[in-house]
Z-matrix of the N, CA and C atoms (Angstrom, degrees):
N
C 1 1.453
C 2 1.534 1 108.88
N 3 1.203 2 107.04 1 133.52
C 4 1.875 3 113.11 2 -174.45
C 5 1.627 4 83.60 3 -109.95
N 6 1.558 5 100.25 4 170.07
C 7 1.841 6 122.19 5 162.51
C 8 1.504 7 94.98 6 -144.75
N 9 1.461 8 106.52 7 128.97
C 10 1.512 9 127.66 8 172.11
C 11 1.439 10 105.02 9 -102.13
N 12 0.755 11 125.40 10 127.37
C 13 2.122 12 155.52 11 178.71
C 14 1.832 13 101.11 12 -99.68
N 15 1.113 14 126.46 13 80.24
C 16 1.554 15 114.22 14 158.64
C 17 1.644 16 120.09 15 -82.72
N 18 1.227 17 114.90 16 119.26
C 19 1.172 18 89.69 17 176.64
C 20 1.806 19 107.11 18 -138.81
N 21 1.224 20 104.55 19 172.77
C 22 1.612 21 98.26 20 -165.98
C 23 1.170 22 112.60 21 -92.50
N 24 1.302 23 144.79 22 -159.78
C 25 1.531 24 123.18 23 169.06
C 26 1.631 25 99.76 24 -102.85
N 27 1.407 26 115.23 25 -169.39
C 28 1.229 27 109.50 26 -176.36
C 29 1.476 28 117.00 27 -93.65
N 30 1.524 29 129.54 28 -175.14
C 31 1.870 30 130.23 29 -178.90
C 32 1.773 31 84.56 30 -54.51
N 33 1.399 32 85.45 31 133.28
C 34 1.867 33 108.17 32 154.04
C 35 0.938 34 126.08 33 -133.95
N 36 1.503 35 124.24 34 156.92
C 37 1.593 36 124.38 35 -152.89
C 38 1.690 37 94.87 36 -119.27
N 39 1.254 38 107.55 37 135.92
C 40 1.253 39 113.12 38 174.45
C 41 1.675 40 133.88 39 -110.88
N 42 1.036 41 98.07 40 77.19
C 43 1.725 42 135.32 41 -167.62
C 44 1.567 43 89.39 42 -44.67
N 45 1.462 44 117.66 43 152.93
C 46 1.455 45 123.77 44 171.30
C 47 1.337 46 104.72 45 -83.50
N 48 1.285 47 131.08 46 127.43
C 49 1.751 48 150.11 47 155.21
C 50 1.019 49 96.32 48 87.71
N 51 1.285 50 119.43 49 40.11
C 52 1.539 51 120.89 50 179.82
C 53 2.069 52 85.41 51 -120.81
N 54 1.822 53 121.22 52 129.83
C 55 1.048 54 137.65 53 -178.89
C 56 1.290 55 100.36 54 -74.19
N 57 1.616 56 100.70 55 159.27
C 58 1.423 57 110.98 56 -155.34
C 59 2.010 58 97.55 57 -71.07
N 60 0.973 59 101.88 58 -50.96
C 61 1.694 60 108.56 59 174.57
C 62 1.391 61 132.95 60 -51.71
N 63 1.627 62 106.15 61 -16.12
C 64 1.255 63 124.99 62 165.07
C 65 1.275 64 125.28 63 -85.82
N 66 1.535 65 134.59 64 -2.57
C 67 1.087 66 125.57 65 -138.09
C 68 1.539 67 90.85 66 -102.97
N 69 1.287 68 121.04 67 130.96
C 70 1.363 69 147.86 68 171.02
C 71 1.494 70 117.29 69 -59.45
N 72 1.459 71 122.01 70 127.76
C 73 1.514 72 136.94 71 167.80
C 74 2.291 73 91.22 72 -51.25
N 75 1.612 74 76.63 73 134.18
C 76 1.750 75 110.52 74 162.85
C 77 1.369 76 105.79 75 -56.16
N 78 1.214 77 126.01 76 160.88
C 79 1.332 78 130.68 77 136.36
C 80 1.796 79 117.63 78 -28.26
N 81 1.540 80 120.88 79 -68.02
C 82 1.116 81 125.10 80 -172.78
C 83 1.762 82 106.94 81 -52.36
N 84 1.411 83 90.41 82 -58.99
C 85 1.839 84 94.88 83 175.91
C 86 1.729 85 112.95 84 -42.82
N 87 0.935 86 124.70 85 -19.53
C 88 1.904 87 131.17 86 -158.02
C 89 1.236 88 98.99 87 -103.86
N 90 1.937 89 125.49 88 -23.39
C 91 1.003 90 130.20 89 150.58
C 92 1.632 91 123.10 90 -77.90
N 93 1.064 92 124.61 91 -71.49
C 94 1.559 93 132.82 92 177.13
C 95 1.395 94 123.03 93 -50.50
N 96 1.370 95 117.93 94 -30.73
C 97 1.202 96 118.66 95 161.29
C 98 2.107 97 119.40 96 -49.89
N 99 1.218 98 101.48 97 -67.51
C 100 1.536 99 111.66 98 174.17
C 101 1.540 100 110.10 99 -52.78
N 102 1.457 101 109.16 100 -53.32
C 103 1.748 102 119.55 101 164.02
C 104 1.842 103 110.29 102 -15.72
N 105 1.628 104 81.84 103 -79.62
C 106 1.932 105 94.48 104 -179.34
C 107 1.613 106 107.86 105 -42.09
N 108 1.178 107 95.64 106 -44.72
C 109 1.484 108 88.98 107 -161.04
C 110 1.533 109 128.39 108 -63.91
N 111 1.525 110 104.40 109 -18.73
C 112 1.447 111 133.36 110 -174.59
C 113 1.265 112 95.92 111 -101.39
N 114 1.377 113 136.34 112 -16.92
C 115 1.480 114 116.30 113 170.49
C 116 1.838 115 103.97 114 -87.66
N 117 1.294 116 112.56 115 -49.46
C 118 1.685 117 119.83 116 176.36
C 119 2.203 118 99.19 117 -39.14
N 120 1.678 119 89.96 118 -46.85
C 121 2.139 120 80.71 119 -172.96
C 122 1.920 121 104.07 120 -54.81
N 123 1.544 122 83.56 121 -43.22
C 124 1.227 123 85.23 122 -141.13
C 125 1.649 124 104.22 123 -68.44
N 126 1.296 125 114.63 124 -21.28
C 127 1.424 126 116.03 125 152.55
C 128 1.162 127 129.20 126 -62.34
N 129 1.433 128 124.43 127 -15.38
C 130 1.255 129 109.25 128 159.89
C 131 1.950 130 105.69 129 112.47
N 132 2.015 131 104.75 130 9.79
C 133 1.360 132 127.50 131 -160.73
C 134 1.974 133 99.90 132 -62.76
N 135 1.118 134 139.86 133 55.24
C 136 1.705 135 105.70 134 -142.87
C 137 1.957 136 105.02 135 -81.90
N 138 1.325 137 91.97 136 143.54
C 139 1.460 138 120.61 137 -178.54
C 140 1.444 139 133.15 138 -111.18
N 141 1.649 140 98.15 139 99.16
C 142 2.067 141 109.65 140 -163.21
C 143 1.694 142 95.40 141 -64.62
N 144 1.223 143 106.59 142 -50.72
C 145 1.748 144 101.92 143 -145.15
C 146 2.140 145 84.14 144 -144.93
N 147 1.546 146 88.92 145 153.83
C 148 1.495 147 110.05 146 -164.84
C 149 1.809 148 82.00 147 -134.35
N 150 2.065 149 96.69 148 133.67
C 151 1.013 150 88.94 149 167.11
C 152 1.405 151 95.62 150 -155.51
N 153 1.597 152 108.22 151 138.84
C 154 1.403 153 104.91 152 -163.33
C 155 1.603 154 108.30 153 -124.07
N 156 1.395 155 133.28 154 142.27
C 157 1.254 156 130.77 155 151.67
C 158 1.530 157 115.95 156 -44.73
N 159 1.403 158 104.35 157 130.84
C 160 2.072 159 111.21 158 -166.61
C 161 1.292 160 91.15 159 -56.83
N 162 1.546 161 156.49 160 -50.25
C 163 1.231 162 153.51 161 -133.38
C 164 1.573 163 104.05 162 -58.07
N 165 1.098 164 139.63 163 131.57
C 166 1.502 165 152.63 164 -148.53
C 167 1.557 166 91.86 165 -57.00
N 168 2.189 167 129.92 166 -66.03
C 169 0.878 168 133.82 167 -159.70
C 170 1.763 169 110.82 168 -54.68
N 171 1.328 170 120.25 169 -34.89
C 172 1.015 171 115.00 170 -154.83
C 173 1.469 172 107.19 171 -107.96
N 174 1.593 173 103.96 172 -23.29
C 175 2.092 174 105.14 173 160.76
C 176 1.485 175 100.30 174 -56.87
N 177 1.629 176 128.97 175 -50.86
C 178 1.368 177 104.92 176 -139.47
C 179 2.365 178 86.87 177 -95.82
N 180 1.119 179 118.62 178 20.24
C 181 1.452 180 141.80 179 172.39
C 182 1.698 181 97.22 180 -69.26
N 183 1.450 182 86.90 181 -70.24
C 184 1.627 183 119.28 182 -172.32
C 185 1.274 184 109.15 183 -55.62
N 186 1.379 185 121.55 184 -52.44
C 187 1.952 186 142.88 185 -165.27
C 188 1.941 187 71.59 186 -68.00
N 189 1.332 188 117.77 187 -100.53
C 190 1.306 189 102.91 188 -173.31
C 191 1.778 190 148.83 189 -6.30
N 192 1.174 191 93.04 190 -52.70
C 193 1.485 192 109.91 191 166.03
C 194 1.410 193 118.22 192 -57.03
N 195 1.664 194 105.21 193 -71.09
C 196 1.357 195 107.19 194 154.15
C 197 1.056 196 164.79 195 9.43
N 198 1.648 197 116.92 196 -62.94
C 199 1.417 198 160.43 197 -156.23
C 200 1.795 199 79.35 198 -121.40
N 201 1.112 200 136.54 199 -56.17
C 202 1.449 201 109.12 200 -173.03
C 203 1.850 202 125.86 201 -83.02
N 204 1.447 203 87.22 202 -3.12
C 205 2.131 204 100.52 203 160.76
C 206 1.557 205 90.06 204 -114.58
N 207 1.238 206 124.74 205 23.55
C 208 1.553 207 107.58 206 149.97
C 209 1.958 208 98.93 207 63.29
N 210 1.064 209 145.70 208 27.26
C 211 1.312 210 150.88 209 175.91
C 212 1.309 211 129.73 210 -114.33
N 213 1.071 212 142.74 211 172.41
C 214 1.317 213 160.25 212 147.19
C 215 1.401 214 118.27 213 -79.32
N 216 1.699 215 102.77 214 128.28
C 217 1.516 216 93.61 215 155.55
C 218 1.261 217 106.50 216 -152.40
N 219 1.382 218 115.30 217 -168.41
C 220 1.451 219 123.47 218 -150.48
C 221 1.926 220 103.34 219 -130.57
N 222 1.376 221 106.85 220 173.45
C 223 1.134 222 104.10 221 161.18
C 224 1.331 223 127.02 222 -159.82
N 225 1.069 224 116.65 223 165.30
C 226 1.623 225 130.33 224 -162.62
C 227 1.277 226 134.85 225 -130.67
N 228 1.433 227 111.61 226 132.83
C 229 2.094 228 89.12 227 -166.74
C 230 1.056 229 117.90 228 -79.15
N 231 1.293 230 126.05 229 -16.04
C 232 1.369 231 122.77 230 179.73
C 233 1.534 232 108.64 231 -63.03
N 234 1.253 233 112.14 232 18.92
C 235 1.628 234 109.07 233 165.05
C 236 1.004 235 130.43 234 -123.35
N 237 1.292 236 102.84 235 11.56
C 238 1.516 237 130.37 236 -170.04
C 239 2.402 238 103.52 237 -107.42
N 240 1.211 239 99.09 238 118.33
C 241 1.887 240 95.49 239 -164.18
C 242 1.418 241 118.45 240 72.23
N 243 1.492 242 131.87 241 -23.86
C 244 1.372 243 147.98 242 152.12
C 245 1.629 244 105.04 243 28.78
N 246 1.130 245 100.70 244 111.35
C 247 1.867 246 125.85 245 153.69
C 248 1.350 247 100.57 246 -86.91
N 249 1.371 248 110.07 247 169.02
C 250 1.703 249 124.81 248 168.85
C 251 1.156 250 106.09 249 -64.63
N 252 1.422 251 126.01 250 -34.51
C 253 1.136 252 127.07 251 -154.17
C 254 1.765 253 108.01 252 -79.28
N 255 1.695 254 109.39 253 -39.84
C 256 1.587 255 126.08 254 166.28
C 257 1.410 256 98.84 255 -56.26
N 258 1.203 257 142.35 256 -29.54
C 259 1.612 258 123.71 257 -152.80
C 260 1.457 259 91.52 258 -108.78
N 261 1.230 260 123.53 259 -28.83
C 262 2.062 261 130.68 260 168.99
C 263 1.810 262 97.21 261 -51.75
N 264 1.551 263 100.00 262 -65.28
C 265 1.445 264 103.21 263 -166.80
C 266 1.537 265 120.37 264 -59.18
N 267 1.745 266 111.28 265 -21.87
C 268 1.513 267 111.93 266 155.94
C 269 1.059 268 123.07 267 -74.71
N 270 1.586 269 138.16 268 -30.90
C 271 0.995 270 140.97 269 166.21
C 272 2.067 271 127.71 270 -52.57
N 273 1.400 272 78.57 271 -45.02
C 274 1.869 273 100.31 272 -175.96
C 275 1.743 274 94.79 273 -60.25
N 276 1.692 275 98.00 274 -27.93
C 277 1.636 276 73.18 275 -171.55
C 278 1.565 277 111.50 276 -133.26
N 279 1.410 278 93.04 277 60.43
C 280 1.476 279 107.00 278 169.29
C 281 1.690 280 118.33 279 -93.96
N 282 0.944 281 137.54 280 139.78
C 283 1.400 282 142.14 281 -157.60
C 284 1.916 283 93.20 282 -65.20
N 285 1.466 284 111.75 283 155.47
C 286 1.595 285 108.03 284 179.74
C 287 1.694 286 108.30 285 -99.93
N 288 1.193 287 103.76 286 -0.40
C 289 1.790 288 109.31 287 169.67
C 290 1.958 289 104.35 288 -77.37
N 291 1.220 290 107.24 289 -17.63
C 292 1.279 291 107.81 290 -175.57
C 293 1.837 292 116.98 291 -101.61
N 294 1.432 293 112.41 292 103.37
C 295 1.328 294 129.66 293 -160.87
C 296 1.504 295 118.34 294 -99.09
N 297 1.373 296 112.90 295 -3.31
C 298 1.618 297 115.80 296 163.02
C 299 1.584 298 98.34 297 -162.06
N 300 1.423 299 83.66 298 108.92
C 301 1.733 300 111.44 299 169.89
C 302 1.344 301 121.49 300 -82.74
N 303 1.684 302 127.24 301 142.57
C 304 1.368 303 115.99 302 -173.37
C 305 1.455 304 80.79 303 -147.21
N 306 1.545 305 108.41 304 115.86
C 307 1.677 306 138.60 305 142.86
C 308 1.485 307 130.17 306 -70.90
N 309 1.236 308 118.24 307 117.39
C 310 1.291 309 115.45 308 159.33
C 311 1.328 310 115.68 309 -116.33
N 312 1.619 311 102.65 310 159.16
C 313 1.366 312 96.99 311 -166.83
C 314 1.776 313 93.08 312 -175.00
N 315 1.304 314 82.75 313 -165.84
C 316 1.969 315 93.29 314 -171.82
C 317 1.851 316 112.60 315 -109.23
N 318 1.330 317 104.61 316 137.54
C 319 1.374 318 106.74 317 147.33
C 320 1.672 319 131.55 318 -36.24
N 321 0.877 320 157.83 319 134.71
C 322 1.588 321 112.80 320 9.09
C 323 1.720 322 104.02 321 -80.19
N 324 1.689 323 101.67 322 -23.20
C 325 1.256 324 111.27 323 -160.07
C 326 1.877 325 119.07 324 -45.81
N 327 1.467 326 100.52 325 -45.27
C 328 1.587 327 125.70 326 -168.71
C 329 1.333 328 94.16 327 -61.27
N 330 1.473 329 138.59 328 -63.43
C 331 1.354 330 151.00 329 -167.99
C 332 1.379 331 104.53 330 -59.23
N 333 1.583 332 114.49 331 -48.11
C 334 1.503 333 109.99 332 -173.48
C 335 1.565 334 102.51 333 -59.32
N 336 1.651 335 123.10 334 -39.86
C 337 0.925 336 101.63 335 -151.75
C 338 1.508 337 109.87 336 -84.57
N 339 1.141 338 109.78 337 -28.37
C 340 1.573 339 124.83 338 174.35
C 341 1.621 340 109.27 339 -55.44
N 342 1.188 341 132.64 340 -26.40
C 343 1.638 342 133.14 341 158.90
C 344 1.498 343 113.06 342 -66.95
N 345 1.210 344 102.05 343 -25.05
C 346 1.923 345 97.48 344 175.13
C 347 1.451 346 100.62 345 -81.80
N 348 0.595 347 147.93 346 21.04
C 349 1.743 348 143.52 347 -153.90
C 350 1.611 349 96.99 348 -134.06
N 351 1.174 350 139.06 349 -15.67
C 352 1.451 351 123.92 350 -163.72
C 353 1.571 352 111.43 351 -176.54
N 354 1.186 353 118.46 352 166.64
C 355 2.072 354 102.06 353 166.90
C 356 1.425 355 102.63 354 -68.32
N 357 1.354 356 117.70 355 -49.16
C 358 1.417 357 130.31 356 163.10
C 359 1.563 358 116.45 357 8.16
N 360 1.374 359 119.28 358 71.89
C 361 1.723 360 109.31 359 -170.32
C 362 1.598 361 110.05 360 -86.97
N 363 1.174 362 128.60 361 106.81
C 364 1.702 363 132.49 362 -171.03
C 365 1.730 364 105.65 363 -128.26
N 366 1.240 365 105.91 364 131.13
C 367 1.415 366 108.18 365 -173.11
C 368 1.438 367 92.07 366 -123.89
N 369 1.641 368 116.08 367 111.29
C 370 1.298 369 113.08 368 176.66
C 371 0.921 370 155.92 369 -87.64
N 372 1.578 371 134.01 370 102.27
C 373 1.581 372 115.85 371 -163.37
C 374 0.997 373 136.94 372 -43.27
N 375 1.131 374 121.41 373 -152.08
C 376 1.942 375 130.04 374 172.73
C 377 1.891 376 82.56 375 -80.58
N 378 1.243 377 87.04 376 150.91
C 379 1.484 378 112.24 377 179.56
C 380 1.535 379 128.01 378 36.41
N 381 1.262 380 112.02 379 -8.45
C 382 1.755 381 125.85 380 146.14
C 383 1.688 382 113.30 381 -23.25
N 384 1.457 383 97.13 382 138.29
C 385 1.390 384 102.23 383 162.38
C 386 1.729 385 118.85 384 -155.77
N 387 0.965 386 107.02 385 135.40
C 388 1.260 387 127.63 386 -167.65
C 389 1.744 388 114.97 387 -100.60
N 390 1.202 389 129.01 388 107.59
C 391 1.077 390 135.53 389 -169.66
C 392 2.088 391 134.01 390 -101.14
N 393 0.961 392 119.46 391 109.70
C 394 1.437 393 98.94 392 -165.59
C 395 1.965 394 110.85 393 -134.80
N 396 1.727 395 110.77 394 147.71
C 397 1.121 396 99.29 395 -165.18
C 398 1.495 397 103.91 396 -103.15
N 399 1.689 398 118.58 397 143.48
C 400 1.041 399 106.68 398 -168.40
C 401 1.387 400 103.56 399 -129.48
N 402 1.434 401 104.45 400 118.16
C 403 1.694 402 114.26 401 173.57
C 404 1.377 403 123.29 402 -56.07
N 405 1.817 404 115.36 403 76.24
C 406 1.521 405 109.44 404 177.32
C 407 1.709 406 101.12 405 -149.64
N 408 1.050 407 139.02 406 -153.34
C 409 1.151 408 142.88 407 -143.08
C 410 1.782 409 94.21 408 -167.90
N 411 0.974 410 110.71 409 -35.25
C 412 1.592 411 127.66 410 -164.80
C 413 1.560 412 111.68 411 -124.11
N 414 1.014 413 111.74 412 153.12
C 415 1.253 414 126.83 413 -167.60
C 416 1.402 415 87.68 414 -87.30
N 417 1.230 416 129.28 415 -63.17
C 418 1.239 417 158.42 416 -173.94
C 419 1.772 418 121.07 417 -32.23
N 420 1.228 419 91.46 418 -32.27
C 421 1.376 420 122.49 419 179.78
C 422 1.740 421 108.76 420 -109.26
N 423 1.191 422 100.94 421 30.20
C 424 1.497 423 105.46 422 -162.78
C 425 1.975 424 98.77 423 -76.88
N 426 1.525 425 109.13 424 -26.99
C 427 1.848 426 119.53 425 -162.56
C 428 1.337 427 101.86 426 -93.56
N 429 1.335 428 121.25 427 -23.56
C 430 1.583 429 96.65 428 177.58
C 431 1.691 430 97.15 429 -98.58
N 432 1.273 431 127.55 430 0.43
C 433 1.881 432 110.90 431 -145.97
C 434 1.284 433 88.31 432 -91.21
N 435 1.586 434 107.92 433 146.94
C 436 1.571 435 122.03 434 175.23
C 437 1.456 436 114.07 435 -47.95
N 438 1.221 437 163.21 436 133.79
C 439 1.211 438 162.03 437 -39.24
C 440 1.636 439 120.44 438 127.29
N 441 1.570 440 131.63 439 91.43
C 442 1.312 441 106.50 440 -159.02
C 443 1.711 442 87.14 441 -124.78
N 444 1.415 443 130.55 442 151.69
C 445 1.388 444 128.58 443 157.35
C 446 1.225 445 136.03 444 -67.27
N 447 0.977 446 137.31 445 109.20
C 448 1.496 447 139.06 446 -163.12
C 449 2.046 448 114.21 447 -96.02
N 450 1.080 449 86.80 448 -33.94
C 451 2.078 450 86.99 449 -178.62
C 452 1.392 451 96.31 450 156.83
N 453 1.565 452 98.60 451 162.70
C 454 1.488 453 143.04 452 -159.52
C 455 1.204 454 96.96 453 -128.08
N 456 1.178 455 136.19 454 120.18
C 457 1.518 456 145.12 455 144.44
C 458 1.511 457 110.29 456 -113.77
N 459 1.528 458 98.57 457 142.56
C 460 1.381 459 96.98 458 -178.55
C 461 2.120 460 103.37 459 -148.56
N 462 1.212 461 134.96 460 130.11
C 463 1.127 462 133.79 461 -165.28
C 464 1.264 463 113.64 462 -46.42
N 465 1.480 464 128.36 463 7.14
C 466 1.590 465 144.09 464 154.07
C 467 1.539 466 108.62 465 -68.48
N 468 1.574 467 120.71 466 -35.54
C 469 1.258 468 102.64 467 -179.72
C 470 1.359 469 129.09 468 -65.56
N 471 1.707 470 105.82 469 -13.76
C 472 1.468 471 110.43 470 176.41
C 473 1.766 472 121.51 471 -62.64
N 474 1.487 473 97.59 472 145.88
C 475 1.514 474 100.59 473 -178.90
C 476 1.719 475 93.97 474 -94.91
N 477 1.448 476 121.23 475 143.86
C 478 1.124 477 136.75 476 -158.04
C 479 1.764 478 102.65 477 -106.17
């Protein structure tokens, strides 16, 4: 049994002549990002491997998360503009010692793909994450294996 973690990156601010891949986490994002991440521990969410689209908002999403399961992670472009087909091909080749995967990535792409995954329709905000369990053994086997929804978090669930 695997658990997939999608999650989006956090609020980003979009500075003038600043490139789309560069664009830097908000204030709120620099908060809510670490937030999620301490509510997912503290629930008990557990997280093998962190993998983030290179684009600045969603590494330093990822770097956040990270640092609060105390881990390393890596990143990949195919998560960066993301088709289903980029987020399959990260998946297909995720190591099989690794049993709960956590993606970040961008709108529209992240959301589209997380609606193929379940009836479950969730469109995810900034720092949202969407979670699902997938009956396989293999990464590899990640497109045909039965597929169940597990929860929606979104930086609304926080009590203020």
């Amino acid at each position: 049994m695997k658990t997939l973690l999608l999650i989006r990156h956090a609020k980003s601010d979009w500075p003038e002549d600043v490139d789309d891949f560069d664009r830097p986490l908000t204030e709120l994002g620099n908060i809510n990002a670490p937030k999620m991440a301490e509510f997912l521990r503290q629930h008990e969410v557990p997280i093998d491997a962190f993998v983030s689209s290179p684009a600045l908002r969603a590494k330093e999403t990822c770097r956040l998360f990270s640092e609060v399961y105390d881990k390393n992670y890596t990143t990949n472009d195919k998560l960066y503009r993301p088709s289903e087909a980029n987020f399959l091909s990260v998946i297909f080749d995720t190591d099989d010692r690794v049993n709960h995967l956590a993606l970040f990535s961008h709108n529209n792409g992240i959301s589209n793909f997380a609606n193929s995954l379940s009836d479950e329709i969730v469109n995810l905000p900034t720092s949202g994450v969407a979670a699902y369990e997938i009956d396989c053994e293999h990464w590899s086997d990640f497109e045909n294996a039965p597929k169940k929804f597990l929860f929606f978090y979104s930086p609304k669930n926080f009590t203020h």
